[in-house]
C-alpha positions in Angstrom: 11.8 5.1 7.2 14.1 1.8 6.4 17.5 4.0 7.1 15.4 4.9 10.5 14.1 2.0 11.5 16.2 -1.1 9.7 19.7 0.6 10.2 21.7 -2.4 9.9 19.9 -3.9 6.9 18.3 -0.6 5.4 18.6 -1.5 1.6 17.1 -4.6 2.3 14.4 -3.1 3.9 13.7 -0.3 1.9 13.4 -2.8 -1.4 10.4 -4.9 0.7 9.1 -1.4 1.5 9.0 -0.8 -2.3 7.2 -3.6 -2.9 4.0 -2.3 -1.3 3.7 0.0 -4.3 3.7 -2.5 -6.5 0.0 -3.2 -5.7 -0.7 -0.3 -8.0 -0.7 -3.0 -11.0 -4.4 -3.1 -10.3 -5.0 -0.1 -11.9 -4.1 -1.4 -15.0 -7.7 -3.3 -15.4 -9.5 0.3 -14.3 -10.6 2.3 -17.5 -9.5 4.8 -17.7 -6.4 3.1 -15.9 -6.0 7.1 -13.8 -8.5 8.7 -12.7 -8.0 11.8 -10.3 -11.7 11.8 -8.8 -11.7 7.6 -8.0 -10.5 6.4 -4.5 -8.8 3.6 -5.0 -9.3 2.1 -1.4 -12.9 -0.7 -2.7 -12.8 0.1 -6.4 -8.7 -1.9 -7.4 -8.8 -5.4 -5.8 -6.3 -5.2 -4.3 -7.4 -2.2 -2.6 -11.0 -3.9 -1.1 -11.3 -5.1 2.6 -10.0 -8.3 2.0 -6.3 -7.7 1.0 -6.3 -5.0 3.6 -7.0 -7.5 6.4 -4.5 -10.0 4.7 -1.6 -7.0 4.8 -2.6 -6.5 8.2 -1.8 -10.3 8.7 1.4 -9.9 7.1 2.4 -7.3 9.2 1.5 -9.3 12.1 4.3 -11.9 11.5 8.4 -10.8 11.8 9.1 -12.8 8.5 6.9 -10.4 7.0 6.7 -7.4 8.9 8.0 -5.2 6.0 6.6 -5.9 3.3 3.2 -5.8 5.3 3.9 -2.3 6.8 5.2 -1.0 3.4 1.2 -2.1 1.6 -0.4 -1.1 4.5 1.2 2.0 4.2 0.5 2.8 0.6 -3.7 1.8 1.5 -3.0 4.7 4.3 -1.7 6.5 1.8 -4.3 6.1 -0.3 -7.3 6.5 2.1 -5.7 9.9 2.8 -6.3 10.9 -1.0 -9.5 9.4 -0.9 -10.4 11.8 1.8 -8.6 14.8 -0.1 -10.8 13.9 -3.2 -13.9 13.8 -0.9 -13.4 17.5 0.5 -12.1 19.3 -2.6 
């Protein structure tokens, strides 16, 4: 997606991108810290409505464009393995 979209200054963008995965420290507090039947979007804080509407905000803004798209990408991501865990 960076090499696509940020050609000029891929590397760059790809590290900000990275970042958005970094919100996965919450699960650290979680015990058991994995847990393959727990959605994560409302039970990590940084997964809850809140921080979503603040990525959002980020993602808003060309300063921080990035790094918003790359957590709001991970919560998609997420929301799409809370619906996985739903229907199994």
């Amino acid at each position: 997606m960076a090499l696509v979209w940020y050609r000029l200054d891929w590397k760059k963008a790809y590290l900000l991108l990275m970042v958005g995965l970094a919100i996965d420290i919450d699960h650290l507090w979680a015990s058991p810290i994995y847990d393959p039947t727990r959605c994560s979007i409302g039970f990590h804080p940084l997964h809850g409505a809140v921080p979503i509407i603040i990525y959002a905000i980020l993602f808003a803004y060309a300063k921080t464009r990035i790094v918003g798209l790359g957590l709001l990408l991970h919560m998609a991501l997420d929301a799409i393995d809370c619906v996985m865990i739903a229907y199994a």
